[in-house]
N, C-alpha and C positions, 0 to 999 in steps of 0.2 A: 640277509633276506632269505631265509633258508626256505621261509613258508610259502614261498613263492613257486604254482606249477613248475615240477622240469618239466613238463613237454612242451613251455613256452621257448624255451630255449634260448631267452634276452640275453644279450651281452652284460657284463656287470654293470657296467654305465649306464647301461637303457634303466636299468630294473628303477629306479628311485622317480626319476621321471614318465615313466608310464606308471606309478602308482600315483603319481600327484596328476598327470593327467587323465584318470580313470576317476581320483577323487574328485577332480572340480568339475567332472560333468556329471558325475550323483549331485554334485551341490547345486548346479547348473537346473538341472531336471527337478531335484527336490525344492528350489526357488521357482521357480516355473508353477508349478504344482498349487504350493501355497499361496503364491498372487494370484492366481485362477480363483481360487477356493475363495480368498477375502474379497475381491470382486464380484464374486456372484454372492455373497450374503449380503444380508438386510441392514447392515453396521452403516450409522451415522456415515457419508463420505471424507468427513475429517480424521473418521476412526481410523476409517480403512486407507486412507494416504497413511498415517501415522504407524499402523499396524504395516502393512507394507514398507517401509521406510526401515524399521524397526529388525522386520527379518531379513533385509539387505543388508544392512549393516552386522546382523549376527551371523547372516552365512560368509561375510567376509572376514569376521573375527576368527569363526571357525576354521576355514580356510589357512591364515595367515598362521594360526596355530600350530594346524599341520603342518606347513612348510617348516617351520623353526622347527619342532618334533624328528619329522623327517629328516632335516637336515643336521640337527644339531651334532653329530661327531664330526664334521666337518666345518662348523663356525670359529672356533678353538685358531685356525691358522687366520681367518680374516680381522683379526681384533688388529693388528698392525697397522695392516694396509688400510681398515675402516678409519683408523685414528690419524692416519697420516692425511686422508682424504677427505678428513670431517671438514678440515674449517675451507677448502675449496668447494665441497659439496655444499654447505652452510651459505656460502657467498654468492653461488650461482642460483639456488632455489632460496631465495630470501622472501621471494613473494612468494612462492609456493607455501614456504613455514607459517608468515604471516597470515596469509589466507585459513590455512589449516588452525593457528592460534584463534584466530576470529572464528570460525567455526565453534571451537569450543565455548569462545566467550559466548556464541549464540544460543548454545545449547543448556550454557548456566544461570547467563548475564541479562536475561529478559530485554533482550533490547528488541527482536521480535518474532512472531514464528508464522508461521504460512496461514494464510488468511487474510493479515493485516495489510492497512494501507499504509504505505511507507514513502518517504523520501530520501534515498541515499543518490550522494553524488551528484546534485541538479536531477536526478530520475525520479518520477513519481509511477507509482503503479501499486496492484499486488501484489505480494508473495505468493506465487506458487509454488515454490520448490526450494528444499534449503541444503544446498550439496556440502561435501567437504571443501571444496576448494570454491563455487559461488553460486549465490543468492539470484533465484530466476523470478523475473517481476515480468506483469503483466504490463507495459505502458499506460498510461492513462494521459489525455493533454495532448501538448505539442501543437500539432495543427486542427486537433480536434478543440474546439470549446467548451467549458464544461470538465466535469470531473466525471468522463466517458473513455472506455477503452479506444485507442485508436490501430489496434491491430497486432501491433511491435511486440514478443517478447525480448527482455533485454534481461542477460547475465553478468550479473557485476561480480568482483572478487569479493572475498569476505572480511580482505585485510582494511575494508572500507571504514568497518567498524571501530578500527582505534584512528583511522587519518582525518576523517570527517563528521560533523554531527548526523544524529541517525534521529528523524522526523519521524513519529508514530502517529497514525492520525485515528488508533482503535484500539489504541494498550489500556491502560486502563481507565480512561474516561474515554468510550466509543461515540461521541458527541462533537460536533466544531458550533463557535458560533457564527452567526453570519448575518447579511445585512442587505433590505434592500432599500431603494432610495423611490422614493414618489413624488414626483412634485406637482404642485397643485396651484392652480390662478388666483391671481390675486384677485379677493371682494368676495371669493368664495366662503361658506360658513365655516373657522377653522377649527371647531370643537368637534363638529358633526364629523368631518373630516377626520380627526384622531382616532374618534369614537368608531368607526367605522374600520378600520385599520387594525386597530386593536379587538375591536369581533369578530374578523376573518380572522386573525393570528390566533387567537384564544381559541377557536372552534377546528385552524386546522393542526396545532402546534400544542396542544396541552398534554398527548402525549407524552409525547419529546420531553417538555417541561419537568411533567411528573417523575419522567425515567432519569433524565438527567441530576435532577435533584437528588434523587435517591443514589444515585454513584460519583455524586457530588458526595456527598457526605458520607459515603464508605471509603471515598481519596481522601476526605478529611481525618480519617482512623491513621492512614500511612503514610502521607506528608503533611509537613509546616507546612498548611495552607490555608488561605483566609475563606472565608462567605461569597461565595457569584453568586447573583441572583440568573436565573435560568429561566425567569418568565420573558414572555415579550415584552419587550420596551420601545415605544414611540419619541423619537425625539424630535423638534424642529430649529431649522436655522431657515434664515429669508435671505435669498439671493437677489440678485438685478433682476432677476425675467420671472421671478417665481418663490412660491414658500416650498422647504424642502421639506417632506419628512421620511426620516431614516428608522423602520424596523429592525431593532435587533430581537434576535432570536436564537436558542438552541436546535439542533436537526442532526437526525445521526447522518454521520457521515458519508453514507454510501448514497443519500436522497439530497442532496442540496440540491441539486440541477432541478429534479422534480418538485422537491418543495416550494421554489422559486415559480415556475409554472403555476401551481395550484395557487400560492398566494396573490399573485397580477390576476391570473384570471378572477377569482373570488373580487379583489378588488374595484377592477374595473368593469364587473356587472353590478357592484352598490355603489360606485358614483353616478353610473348610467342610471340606474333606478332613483339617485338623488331628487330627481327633479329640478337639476339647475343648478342647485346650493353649491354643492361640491362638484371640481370639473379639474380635470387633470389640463396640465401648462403645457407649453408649448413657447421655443426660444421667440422672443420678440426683438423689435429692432426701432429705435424713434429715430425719423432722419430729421434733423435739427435746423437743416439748413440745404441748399444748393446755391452754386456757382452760375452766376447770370449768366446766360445762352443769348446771340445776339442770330436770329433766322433773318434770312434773306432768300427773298423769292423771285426767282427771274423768268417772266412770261416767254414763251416760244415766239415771232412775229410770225 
């Protein structure tokens, strides 16, 4: 290190380690700098997660680079002792490697990337952050109802992805179906009833229909997959207390809770407006019979 001030006057041993740590606070400083700069511009916020993600990962390539560089006339003696220590080092960080392997598979294997709705390990929530070693979801559920955040960020390891199935609920059809139930009194008009049902769906849901359909059949180009119909469908079955009828419908994912709301509410002001015909149910009960009661009354004198 000859090009090194003398008037610093380092020991030979300082000299290597005060250039690696001089280096990694230029790299320190010059990261800094760059996530300031992507932050304050106009870039989609997916870009700029992305774009930042991006130059953390190259300033620590960078980095890592140097270190080997730096060091390298001095790696020559550790090849022994690394090789003696691999398969103890191998055996204690097993979940660390696997974590890091899944990492990779995330980054090739489409299973999913920050945005989506997922379910790994019984967790549901979103991605917001996809690390080397684990996957940062936003909670959704649990004690909340509903497909609503309930506060929790939760960090799960990456090695999830080969131990468990990995639930995408936005890869590539961003669509669920879903379903609600109505039931309706018996003597009611049941036509008028369907019809009514199936015109709040159609008026609030053909969206959805239209979108889904069309990424229906561009999944149909990349999987063996058959025809879904993705319009609303009314179906009925007749209970003890009541006729049911069960809406199926398509809704992007992130609106079920919502679309459910708009469609009761739309519902239940056109039966109210029915005039009588249609009338939503309500459990009933015939009591068949009672057990004779014998009353006895006894005057004061």
């Amino acid at each position: 290190m000859e090009y090194l001030p003398e008037k610093l006057h380092l020991p030979a041993y300082m000299v290597k380690p005060f250039i690696l740590a001089l280096v990694l606070v230029l790299l320190w400083i010059a990261l800094r700098i760059l996530k300031s700069r992507i932050s304050r511009s106009d870039l989609d916020y997916q870009i700029k997660y992305r774009t930042k993600k991006a130059v953390s990962f190259l300033a620590y390539l960078v980095f890592m680079l140097f270190v080997v560089s730096l060091y390298s006339d001095s790696l020559g003696g550790l090849n022994v002792a690394l090789g003696v220590a691999g398969a103890g080092i191998a055996f204690a960080l097993q979940e660390v490697i696997a974590s890091v392997a899944g990492w990779m598979a995330l980054l090739f294997g489409n299973f999913y990337k920050t945005g989506d709705r997922v379910q790994l390990g019984g967790i549901k929530g979103d991605v917001i952050d996809i690390g080397v070693l684990r996957t940062t979801l936003m909670e959704l559920g649990s004690w909340v109802d509903g497909d609503l955040y309930n506060g929790r960020i939760v960090r799960i390891a990456n090695s999830f992805v080969f131990k468990e199935p990995v639930f995408n609920y936005s890869a590539d059809f961003p669509f669920l179906w879903d379903e609600i139930k109505i039931p309706v009194r018996f003597g009611s008009d049941y036509n008028k009833a369907r019809n009514i049902i199936l015109e709040v769906a159609n008026k609030l849901l053909s969206d959805f229909s239209q979108q889904a359909n069309e990424t229906w059949a561009a999944m149909k180009e990349k999987y063996m997959i058959e025809h879904a119909t993705t319009e609303p469908m009314v179906t009925i079955v007749v209970t003890d207390n009541w006729v049911e009828y069960t809406l199926r419908y398509t809704v992007d994912f992130k609106r079920r809770r919502i679309t459910k709301d708009q469609l009761f509410t739309e519902i239940l002001t056109a039966f109210s407006q029915s005039e009588g015909s249609v009338q939503f149910a309500s459990a009933t009960f015939d009591i068949v019979g009672l057990p004779r009661i014998d009353v006895k009354i006894q005057r004061d004198e």
